[in-house]
C-alpha positions as CSV (number, residue, x, y, z in Angstrom):
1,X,66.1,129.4,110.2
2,X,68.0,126.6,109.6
3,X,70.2,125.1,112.1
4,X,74.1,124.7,111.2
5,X,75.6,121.8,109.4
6,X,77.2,119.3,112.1
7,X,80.9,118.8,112.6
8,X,82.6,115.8,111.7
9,X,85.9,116.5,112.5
10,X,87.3,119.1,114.6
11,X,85.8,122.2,113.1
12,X,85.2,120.5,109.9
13,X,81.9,120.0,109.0
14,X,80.9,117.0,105.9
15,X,81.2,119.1,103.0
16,X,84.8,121.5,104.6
17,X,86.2,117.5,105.7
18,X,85.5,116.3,102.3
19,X,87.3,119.0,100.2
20,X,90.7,118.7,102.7
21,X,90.8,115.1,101.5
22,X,90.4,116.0,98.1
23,X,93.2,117.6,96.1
24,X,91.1,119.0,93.2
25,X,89.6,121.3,95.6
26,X,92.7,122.6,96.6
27,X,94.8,122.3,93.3
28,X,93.1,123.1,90.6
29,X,96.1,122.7,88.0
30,X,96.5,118.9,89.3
31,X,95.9,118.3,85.2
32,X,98.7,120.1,83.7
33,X,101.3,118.7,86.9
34,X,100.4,115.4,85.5
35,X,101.2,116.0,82.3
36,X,104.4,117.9,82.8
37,X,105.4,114.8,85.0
38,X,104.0,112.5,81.9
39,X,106.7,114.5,79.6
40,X,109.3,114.7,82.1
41,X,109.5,110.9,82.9
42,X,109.7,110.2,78.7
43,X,112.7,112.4,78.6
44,X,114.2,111.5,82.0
45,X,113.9,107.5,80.4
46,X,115.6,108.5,77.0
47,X,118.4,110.4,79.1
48,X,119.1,107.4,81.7
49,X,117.6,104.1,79.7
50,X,114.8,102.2,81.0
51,X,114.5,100.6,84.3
52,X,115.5,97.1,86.0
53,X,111.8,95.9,86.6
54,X,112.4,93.6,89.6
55,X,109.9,91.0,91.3
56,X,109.5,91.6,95.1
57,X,106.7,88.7,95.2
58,X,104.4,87.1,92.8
59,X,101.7,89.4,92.8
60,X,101.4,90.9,88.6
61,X,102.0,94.4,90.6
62,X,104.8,93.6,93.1
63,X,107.9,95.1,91.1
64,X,110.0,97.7,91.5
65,X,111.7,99.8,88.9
66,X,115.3,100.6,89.8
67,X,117.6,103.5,87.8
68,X,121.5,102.7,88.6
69,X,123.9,105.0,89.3
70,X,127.4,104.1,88.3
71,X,129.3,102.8,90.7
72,X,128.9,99.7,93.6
73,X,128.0,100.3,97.3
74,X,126.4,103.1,97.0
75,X,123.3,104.6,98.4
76,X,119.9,103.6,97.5
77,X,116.2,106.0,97.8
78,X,113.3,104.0,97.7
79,X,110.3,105.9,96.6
80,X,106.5,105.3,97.2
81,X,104.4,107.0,94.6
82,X,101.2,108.8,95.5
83,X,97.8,108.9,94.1
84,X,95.2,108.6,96.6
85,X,95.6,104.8,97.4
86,X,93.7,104.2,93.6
87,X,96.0,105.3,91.1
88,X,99.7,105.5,89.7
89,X,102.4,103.6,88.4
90,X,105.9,103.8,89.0
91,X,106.8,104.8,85.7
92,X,105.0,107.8,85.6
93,X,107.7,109.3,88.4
94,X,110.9,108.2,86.1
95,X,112.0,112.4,86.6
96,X,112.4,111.7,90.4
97,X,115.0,109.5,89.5
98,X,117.3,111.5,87.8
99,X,119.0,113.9,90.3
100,X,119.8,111.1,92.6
101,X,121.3,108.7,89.7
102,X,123.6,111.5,88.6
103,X,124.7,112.7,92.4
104,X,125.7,108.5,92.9
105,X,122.1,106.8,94.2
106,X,120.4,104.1,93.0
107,X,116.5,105.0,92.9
108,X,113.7,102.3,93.2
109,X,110.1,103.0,92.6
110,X,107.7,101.0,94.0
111,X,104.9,99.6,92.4
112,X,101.8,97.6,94.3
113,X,98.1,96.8,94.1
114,X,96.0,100.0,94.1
115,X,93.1,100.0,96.3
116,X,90.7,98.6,93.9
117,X,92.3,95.9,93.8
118,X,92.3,95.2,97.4
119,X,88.6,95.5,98.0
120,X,89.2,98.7,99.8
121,X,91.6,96.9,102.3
122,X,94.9,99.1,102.7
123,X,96.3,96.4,104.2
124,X,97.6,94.6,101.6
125,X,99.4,97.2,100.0
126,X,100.7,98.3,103.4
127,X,102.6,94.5,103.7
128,X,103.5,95.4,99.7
129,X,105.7,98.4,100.4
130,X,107.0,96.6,103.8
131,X,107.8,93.7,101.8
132,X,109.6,95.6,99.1
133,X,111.7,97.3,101.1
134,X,112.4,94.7,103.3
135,X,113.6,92.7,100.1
136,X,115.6,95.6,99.0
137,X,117.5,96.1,102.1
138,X,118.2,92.3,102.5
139,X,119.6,92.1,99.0
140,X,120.8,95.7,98.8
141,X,124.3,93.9,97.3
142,X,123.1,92.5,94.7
143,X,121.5,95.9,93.5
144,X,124.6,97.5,93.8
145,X,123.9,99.3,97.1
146,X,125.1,99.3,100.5
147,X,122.6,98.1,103.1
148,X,123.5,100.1,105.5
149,X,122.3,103.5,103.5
150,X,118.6,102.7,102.6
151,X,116.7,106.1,102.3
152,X,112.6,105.9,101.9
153,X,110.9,108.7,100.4
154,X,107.2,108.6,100.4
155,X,104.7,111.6,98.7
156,X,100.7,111.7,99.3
157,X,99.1,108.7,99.9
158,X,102.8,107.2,99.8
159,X,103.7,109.2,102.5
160,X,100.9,107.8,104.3
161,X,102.2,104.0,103.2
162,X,105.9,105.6,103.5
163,X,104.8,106.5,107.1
164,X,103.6,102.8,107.7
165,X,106.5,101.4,106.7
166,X,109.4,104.0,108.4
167,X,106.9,102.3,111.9
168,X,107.0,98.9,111.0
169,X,108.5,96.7,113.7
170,X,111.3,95.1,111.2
171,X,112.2,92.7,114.2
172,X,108.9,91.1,115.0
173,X,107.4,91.1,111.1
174,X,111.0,90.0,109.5
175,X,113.2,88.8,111.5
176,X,115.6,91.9,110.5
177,X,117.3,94.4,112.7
178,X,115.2,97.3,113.8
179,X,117.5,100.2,111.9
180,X,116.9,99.3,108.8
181,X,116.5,102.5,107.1
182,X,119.1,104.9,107.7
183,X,116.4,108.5,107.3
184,X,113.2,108.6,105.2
185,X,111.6,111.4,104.0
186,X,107.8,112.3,104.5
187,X,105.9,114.7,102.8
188,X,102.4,115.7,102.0
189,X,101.1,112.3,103.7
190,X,98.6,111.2,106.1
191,X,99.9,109.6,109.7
192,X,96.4,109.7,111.2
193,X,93.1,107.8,109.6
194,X,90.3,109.0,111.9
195,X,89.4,112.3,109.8
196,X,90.6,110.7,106.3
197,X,88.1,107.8,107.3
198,X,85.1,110.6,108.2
199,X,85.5,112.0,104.8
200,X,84.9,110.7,101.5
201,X,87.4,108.7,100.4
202,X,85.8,106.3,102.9
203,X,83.7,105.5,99.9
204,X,86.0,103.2,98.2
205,X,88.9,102.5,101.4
206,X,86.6,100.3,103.5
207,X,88.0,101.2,106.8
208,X,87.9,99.8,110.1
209,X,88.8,100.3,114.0
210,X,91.9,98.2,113.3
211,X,93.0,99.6,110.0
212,X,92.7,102.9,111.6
213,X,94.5,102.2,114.8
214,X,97.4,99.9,113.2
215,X,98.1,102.0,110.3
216,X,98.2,105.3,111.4
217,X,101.9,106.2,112.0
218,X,101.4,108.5,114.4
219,X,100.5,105.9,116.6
220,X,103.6,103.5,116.4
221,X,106.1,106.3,117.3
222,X,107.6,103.7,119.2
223,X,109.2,101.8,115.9
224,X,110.7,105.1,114.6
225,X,114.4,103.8,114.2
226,X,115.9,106.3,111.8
227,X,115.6,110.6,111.5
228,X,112.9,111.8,109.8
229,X,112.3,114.6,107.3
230,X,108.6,115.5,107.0
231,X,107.5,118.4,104.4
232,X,104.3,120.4,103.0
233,X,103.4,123.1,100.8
234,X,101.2,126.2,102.3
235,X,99.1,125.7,99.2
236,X,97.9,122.1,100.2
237,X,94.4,121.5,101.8
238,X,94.3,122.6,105.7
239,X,93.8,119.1,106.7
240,X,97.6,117.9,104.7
241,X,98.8,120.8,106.4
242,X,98.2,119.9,109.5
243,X,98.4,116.3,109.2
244,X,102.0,117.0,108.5
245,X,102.7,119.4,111.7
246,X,100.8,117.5,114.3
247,X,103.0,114.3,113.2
248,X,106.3,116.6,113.9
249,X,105.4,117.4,116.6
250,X,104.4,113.9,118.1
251,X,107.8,112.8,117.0
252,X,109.8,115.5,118.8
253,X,107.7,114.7,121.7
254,X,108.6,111.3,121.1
255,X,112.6,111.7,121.4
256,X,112.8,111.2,117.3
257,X,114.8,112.6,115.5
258,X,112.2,115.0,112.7
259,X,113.2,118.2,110.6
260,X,110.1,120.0,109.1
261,X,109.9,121.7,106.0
262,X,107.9,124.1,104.8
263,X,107.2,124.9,101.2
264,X,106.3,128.8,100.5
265,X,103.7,128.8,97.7
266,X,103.5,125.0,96.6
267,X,100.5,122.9,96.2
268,X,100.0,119.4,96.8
269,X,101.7,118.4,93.2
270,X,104.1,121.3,92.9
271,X,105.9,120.5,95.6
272,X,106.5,116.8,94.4
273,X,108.3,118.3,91.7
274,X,110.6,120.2,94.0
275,X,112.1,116.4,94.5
276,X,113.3,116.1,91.0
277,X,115.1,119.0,91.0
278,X,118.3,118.9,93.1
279,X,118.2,122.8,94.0
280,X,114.8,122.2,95.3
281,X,113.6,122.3,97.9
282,X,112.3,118.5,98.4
283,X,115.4,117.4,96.1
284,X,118.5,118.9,97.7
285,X,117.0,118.1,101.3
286,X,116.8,114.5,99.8
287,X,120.1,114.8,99.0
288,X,121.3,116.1,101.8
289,X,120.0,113.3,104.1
290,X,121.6,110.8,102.1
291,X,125.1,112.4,102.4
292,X,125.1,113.6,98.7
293,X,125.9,116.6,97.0
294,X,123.6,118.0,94.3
């Protein structure tokens, strides 16, 4: 008789861990998601005009694209795109753009190195995404917005660097005041490393004891300055699932402000496209937060 496979994680064993940090296994129709968001962001850009692409350092990938809403002073959503640390562009999520730019937000997408291009260190593309929206809340004038109504929305793997970033200690790294977001939204993201680094994406992020401990936002509650929204879908793996409650909780038991949603029926990509919709369920949350009405 042969003996049971080990666990890894929890009650996870290799093969159960590996398939909770891989969305194919969970969302099979991740291929036609892509290409409806392929379409939507060509029509979204003929409707709205193409983006401001504006340097946040010299890197060839550290830009943001920023759609304009009419009008001065206004709020501003910054966005971190997903794609499991390894792939994406910011112009492939133009649709998200559009509900906010016609309620009266500005709407920046980030763009940074992908993990390949780090050597497996997230690091680098953690100080990206800090940097950027450090930049963007420093000059927040001179793109029309008023600094003190920075949102931060983060999906996926950019709710994991979303996460990183709604912890960073803004005094100590910048010099800037520690509120500098005014809410950030969270959703289908990872805030704790240890099982993600047990499972086999740890064959192309080369993690260590320090990436693990300093990037994992459930461990830097402490630098939680503004109210959190924090979302899944019931269709995503049972690992994003919980990922997503466990972090909730830790910031209620924290003295933090978090709301948690739950989407009825949405995968890990359907429920990204609940954001571009402002009846959604991600969308008019978004909205919502940022004082705006769909």
């Amino acid at each position: 008789m042969q003996s049971a496979a080990p666990k890894v994680w929890r009650d996870y064993h290799q093969e159960a861990l590996d398939a909770c940090y891989d969305q194919s296994v969970y969302a099979p129709n991740q291929d036609a998601i892509k290409d409806r968001r392929a379409m939507m962001a060509r029509l979204v850009i003929e409707r709205l005009g193409a983006p401001e692409v504006i340097s946040y350092g010299p890197g060839a990938n550290e830009t943001f694209e920023l759609y304009r809403a009419n009008g001065e002073n206004l709020p501003l959503a910054i966005f971190v795109h997903g794609g499991a640390w390894r792939a994406g562009r910011a112009r492939e999520f133009a649709a998200l753009a559009e509900p906010f730019v016609r309620a009266g937000a500005h709407f920046a997408i980030l763009d940074f190195d992908l993990i390949q291009d780090c050597g497996g260190d997230l690091f680098p593309m953690i100080d990206q995404a800090r940097r950027a929206t450090a930049q963007i809340c420093v000059k927040a004038a001179d793109y029309g917005a008023d600094p003190s109504r920075i949102h931060l929305i983060g999906h996926s793997s950019g709710g994991h660097m979303a996460g990183c970033v709604a912890t960073t200690d803004w005094t100590a790294q910048f010099g800037l005041r520690p509120d500098l977001l005014r809410g950030a939204m969270l959703f289908s993201g990872m805030y704790e490393l240890e099982p993600v680094r047990l499972s086999k994406r740890s064959r192309y992020v080369a993690f260590t004891d320090r990436m693990v401990e300093e990037l994992s936002a459930i461990r830097r509650l402490e630098h939680i300055n503004c109210p959190l929204l924090l979302a899944y879908g019931t269709l995503e793996t049972p690992e994003f699932q919980r990922q997503t409650r466990d972090f909730h909780a830790a910031v209620q038991e924290s003295g933090k402000p978090a709301r948690l949603l739950v989407g009825t029926g949405y995968n890990h990509f359907e429920i990204l496209e609940t954001l571009a919709n402002p009846y959604g369920l991600l969308g008019q949350a978004a909205l919502e937060q940022m004082g705006l009405a769909p």
